[in-house]
C-alpha positions in Angstrom: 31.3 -74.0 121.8 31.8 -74.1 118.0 35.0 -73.3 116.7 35.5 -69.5 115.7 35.4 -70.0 112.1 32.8 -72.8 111.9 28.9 -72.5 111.2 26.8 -72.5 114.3 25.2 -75.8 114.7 21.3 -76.0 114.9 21.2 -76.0 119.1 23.2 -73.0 119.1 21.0 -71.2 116.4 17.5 -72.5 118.2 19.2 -71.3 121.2 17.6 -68.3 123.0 19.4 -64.7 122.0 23.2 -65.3 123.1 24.1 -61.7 123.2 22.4 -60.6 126.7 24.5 -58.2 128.5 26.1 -60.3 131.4 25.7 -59.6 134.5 27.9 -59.8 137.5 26.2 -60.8 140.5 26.7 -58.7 143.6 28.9 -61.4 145.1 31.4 -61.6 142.5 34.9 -60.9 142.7 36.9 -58.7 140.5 39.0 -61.9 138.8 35.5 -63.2 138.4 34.1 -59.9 136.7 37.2 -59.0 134.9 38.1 -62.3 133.3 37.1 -63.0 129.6 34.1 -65.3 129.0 32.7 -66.5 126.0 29.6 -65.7 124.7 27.9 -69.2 123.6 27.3 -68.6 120.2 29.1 -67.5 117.2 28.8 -64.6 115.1 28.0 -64.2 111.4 29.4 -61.7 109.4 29.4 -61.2 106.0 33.0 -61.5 103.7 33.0 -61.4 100.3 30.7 -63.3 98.7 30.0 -65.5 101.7 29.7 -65.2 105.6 32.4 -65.8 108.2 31.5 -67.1 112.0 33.3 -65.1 114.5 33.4 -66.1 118.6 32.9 -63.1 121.0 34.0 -62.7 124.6 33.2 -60.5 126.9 34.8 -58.7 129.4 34.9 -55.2 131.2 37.4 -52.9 131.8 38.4 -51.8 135.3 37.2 -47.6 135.5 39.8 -45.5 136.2 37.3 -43.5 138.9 36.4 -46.3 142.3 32.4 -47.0 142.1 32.0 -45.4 138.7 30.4 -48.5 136.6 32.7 -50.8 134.4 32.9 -50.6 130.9 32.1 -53.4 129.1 34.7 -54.6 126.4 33.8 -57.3 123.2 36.7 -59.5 121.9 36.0 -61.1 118.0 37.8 -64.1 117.8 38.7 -66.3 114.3 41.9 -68.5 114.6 42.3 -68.8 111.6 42.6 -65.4 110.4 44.1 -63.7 114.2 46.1 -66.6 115.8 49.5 -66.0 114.6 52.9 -65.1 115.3 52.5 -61.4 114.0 49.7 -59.1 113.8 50.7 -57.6 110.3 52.9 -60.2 109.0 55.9 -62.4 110.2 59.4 -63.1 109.2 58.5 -63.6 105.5 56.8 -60.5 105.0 53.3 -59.1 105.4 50.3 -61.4 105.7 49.0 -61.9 102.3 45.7 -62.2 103.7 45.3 -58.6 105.6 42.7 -56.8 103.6 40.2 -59.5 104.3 41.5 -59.8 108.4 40.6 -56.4 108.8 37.5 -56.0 106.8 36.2 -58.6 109.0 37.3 -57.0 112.0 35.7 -53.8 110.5 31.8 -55.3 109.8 32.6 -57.6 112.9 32.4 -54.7 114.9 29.0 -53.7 113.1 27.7 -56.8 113.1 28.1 -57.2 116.7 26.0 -54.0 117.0 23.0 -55.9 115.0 23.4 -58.4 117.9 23.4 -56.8 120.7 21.0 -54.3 119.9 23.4 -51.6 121.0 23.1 -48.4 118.2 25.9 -46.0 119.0 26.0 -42.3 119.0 29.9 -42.3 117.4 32.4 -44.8 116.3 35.9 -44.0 116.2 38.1 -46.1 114.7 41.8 -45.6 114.3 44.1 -45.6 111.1 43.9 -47.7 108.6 43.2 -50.8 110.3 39.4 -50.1 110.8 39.1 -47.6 108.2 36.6 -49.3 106.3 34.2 -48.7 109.2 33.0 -44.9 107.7 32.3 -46.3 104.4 30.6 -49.7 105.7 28.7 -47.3 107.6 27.3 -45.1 104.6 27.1 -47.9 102.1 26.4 -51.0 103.8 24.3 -49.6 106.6 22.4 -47.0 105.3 19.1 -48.5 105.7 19.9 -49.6 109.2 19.7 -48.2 112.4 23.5 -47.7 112.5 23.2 -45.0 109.6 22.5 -42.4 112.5 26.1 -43.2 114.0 29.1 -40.4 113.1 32.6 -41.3 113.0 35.7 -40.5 113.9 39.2 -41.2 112.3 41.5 -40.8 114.4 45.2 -41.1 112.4 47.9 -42.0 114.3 50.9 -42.3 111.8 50.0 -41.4 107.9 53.0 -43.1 106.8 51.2 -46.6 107.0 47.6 -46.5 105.0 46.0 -49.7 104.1 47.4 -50.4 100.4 46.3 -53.3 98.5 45.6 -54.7 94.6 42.7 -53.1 93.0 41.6 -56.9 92.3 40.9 -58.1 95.8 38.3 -55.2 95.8 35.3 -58.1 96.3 37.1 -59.1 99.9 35.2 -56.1 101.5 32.2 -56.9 100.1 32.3 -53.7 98.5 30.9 -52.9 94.7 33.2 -51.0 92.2 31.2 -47.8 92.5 33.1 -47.3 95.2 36.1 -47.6 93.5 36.5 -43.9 92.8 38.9 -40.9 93.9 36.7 -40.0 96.3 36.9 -43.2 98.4 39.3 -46.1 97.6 41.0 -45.6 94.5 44.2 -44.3 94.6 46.7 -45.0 91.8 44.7 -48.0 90.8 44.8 -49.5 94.0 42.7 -49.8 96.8 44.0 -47.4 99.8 41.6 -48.1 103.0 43.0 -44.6 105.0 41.7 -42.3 101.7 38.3 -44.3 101.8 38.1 -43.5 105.2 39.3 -39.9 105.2 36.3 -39.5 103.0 33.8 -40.9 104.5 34.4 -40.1 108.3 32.6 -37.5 110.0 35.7 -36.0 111.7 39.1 -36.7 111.1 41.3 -36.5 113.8 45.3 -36.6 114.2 47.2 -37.2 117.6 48.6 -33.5 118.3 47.5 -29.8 116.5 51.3 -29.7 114.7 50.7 -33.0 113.4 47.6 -32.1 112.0 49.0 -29.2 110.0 51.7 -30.9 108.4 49.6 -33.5 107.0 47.7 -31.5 104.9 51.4 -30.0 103.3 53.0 -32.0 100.6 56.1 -32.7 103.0 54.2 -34.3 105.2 50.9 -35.8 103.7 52.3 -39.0 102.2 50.6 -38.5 99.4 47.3 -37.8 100.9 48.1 -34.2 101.3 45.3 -33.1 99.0 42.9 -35.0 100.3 43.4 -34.0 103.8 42.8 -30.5 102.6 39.5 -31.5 101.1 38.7 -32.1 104.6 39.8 -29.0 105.7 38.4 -27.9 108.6 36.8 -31.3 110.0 41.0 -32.2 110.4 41.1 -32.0 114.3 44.6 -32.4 116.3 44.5 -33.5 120.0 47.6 -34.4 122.1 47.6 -37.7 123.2 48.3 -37.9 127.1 50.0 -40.5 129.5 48.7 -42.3 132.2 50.3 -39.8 135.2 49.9 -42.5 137.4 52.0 -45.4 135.7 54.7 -42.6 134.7 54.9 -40.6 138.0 58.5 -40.4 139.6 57.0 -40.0 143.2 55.3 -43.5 143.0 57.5 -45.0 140.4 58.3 -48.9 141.6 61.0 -49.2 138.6 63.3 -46.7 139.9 66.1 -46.6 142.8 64.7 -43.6 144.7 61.4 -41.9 143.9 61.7 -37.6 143.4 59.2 -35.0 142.7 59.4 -31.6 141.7 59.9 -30.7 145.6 62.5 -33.0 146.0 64.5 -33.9 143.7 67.4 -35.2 145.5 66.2 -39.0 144.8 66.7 -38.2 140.9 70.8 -38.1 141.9 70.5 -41.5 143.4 68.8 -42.7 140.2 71.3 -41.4 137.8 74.3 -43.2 140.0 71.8 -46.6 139.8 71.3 -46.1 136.1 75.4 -45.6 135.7 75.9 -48.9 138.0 73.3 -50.6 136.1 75.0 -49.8 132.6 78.6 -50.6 133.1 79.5 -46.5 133.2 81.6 -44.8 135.2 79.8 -43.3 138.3 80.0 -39.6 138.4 77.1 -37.3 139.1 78.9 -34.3 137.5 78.8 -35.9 133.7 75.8 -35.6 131.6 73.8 -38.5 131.2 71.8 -38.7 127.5 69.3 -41.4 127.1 67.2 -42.4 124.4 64.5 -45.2 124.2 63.4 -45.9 120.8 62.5 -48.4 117.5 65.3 -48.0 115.7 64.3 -46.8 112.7 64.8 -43.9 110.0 61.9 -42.1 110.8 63.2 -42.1 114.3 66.2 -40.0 113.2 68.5 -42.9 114.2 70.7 -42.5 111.1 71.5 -38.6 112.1 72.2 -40.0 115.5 74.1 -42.2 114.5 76.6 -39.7 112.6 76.2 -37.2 115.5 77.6 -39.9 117.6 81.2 -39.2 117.8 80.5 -35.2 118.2 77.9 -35.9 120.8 80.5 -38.2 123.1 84.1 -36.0 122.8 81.5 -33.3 124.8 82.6 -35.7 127.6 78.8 -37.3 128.5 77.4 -40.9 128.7 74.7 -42.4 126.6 72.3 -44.9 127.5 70.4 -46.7 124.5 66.9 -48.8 125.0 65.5 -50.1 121.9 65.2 -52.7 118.5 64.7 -52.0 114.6 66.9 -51.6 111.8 69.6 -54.5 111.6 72.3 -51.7 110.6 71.7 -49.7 113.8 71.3 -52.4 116.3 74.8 -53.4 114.6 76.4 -50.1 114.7 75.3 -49.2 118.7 76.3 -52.9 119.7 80.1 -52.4 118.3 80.5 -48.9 119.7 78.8 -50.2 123.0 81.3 -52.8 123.2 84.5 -50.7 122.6 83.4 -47.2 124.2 83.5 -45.8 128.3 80.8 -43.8 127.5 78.5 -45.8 125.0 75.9 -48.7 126.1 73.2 -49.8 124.4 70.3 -52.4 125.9 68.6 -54.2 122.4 65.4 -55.2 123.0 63.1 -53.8 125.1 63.0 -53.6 128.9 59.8 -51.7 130.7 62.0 -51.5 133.8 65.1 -50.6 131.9 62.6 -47.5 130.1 61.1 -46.0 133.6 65.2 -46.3 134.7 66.4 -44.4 131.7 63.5 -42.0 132.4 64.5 -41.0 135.4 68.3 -41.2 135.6 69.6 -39.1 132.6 69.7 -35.6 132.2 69.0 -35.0 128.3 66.7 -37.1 126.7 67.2 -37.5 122.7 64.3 -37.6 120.3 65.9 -36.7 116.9 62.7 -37.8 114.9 62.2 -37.2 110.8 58.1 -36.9 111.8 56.2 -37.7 115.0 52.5 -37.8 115.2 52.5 -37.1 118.9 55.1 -38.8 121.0 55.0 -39.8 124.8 58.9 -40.0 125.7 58.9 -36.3 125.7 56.1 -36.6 127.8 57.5 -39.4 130.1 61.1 -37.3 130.2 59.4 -33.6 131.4 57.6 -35.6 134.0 60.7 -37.2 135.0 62.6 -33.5 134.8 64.9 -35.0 131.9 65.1 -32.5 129.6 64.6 -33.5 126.0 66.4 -32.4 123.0 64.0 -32.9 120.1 63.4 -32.1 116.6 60.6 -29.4 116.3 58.2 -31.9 114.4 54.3 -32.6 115.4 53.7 -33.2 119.1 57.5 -32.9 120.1 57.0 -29.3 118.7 53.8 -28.9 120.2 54.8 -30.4 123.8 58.5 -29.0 123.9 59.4 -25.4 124.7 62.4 -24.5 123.6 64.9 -23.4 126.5 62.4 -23.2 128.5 61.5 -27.3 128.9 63.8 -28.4 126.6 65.5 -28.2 123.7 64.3 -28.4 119.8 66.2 -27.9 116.7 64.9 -27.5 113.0 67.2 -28.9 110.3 67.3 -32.5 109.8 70.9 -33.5 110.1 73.6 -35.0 112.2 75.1 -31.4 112.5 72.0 -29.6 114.3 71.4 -33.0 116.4 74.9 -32.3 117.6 75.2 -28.7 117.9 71.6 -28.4 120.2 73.0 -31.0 122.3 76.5 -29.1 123.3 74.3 -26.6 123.9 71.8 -28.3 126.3 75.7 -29.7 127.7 77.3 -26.5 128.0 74.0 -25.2 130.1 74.1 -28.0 132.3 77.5 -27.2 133.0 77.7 -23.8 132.5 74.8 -22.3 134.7 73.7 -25.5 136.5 71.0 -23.3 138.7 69.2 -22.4 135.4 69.2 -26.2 134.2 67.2 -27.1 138.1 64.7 -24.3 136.9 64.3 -26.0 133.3 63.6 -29.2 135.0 61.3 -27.9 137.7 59.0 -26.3 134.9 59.2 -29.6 133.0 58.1 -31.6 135.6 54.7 -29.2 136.6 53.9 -29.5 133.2 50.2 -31.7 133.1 50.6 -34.2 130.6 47.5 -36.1 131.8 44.3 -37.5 130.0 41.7 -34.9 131.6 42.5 -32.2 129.1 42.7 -34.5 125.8 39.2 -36.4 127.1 38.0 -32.9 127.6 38.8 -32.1 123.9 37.5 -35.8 122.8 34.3 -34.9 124.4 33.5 -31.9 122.3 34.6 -33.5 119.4 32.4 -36.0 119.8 29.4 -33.7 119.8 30.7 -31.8 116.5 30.6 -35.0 114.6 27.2 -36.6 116.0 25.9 -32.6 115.2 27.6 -32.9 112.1 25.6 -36.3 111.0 22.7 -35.7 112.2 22.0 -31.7 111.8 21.2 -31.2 115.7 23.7 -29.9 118.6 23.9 -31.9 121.4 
């Protein structure tokens, strides 16, 4: 096969049509149908001024549902660009090269349409990544069959959107007219989550909170204003979590599995978690954990000054997580010197389905949070979680009820909701059980977010092309 970023050689261009849909013969096994193969010809797609050769593979997906049929999956390979030691950047900073990796992943994506012949309904893409997609799709492919297709944008975090020099503007193969307010342009620069905000069909955000605050100017990262262009076509749907990797019943991480009918195999968990740690084994303290990048946006720094409050209530806390040099720092010296204190840097999917299940409280102090799954993960597991009522923890937390939220960002509310989730769990034990039974029945699962997806979907390919469907 010819390299991923070289021109295809005359056999492979006289070659009959590469991109047939594969098919599995009815003998094959799954590692046969499942495993990646690559398609024998390379695929040309326009960069700048000239024309990049991608290779595709091809693979499928296992369905979630037994006999339903597999969907099929397409991989765009280019060394050059893709095969490195980070996907945004590495240890000297952020790839130089980004806006042209992900333009060509952008009208890769379409160009693979061209050559497979496959004309979608919808394409949703997802922050600023594949933003360009929209606006390839109204520009670039307006004469094309592709012009019929609406799109979604789905934004997962505002706080990162695409920002690059005004002057590599010719990388996209892009023209200046499109260098306006209204798309790219934003303070002279090019921002690819504007352009895409604009030109999308339906924008869509990762809870209803989350959608709300984005469109104030606390919380729009400076795109406020033109989220509330938008207005209306600003959709917010809660993620959900795959119930059957995050289910204490089945769970193969943990020391004893529970559910909400028996939850006497949680106790044994929290005494394996204690062992596990280097704490001291009692069942009657309460046992905080929090998995997490440690960053500011996680509220790590109000945590960190809660810290001493939070530990003379007489409780153990269990850490999971990387980020911030000053954090990981910070929680490794008081780890080292406290009874009550350990932190685990790095992270440990084992470790993460352990801390789920073994502590009581589960902290979540975040500045913002688009949707959030620990929450999610900690209900399931009936670990109650003490969380700042921001986006989907707001949405996905009732306070008292299933948990616990506070509203002022600072070290002082952090600590004073937790001696209160403390002083219940000590304090009237039987309500705390109750708490943690309604957690747990709680359904967190896809089936009501693909539900929503669905009839998004038909608003936005009603909205393009003036017909319900």
């Amino acid at each position: 096969a010819a390299p991923a970023d070289a021109a295809p050689t005359a056999a492979a261009t006289d070659a009959a049509p590469p991109f047939a849909a594969a098919q599995g013969g009815d003998g094959a096994s799954p590692a046969e149908i499942f495993m990646p193969r690559r398609l024998p010809s390379p695929l040309g797609v326009p960069l700048g001024s000239g024309e990049a050769w991608m290779g595709v593979w091809e693979t499928f997906i296992e369905p979630g549902t037994p006999g339903a049929p597999a969907p099929r999956v397409y991989l765009l390979e280019h060394d050059v660009l893709y095969d490195r030691d980070g996907i945004y950047g590495d240890a000297h900073g952020e790839f130089g090269d980004n806006l042209a990796r992900y333009a060509l992943l952008s009208r890769g994506a379409l160009q693979l349409c061209h050559a497979l012949g496959f004309w979608p309904d919808i394409v949703h893409v997802h922050d600023w990544q594949s933003a360009l997609v929209p606006l390839y799709i109204n520009v670039l492919e307006h004469r094309s069959p592709l012009a019929r297709a609406a799109t979604v944008l789905t934004i997962h975090n505002l706080g990162y959107q695409g920002w690059f020099n005004k002057f590599q503007l010719p990388t996209t193969g892009l023209g200046w007219d499109q260098f306006h307010r209204f798309c790219l342009e934003a303070h002279d620069s090019i921002n690819l989550l504007k352009a895409g905000i604009y030109n999308a069909t339906l924008v869509s955000t990762v809870s209803p909170r989350y959608a709300q605050e984005i469109q104030t100017w606390e919380g729009g990262e400076g795109l406020d204003g033109v989220l509330r262009d938008r207005g209306s076509d600003v959709i917010g749907i809660l993620n959900g979590i795959d119930d059957s990797i995050w289910n204490p019943a089945t769970d193969p991480h943990i020391a004893a599995t529970f559910s909400a009918e028996d939850l006497s195999g949680k106790g044994l968990c929290k005494a394996a978690l204690q062992r596990e740690m280097g704490l001291e084994e009692r069942p009657d303290v309460p046992l905080l954990g929090l998995i997490s990048r440690l960053a500011t946006q996680k509220g790590i720094d109000i945590l960190a000054g809660a810290l001493d409050h939070i530990l003379s209530l007489d409780v153990q806390l269990v850490i999971l997580g990387s980020g911030e040099r000053w954090a990981e720092d910070l929680f490794s010296r008081i780890s080292g010197a406290s009874d009550r204190f350990r932190v685990y840097v790095g992270m440990n999917e084992g470790l993460a389905h352990r801390i789920e299940a073994g502590a009581d409280l589960f902290l979540m102090p975040s500045r913002y949070e688009p949707c959030g799954l620990n929450q999610l993960y900690s209900q399931r597991y009936g670990t109650l979680p003490v969380v700042r009522a921001v986006g989907g923890l707001d949405d996905t937390v009732e306070n008292n009820v299933t948990g616990f939220k506070f509203e002022e960002m600072s070290s002082m509310a952090l600590g004073n909701t937790v001696a209160w989730a403390v002083h219940l769990y000590r304090a009237d034990p039987a309500y705390f059980r109750t708490m943690q039974l309604r957690a747990m029945k709680k359904n967190f699962g896809w089936s009501h977010a693909a539900r929503q997806y669905e009839a998004l979907y038909r608003l936005a390919i009603s909205r393009r092309t003036g017909r319900p469907i």
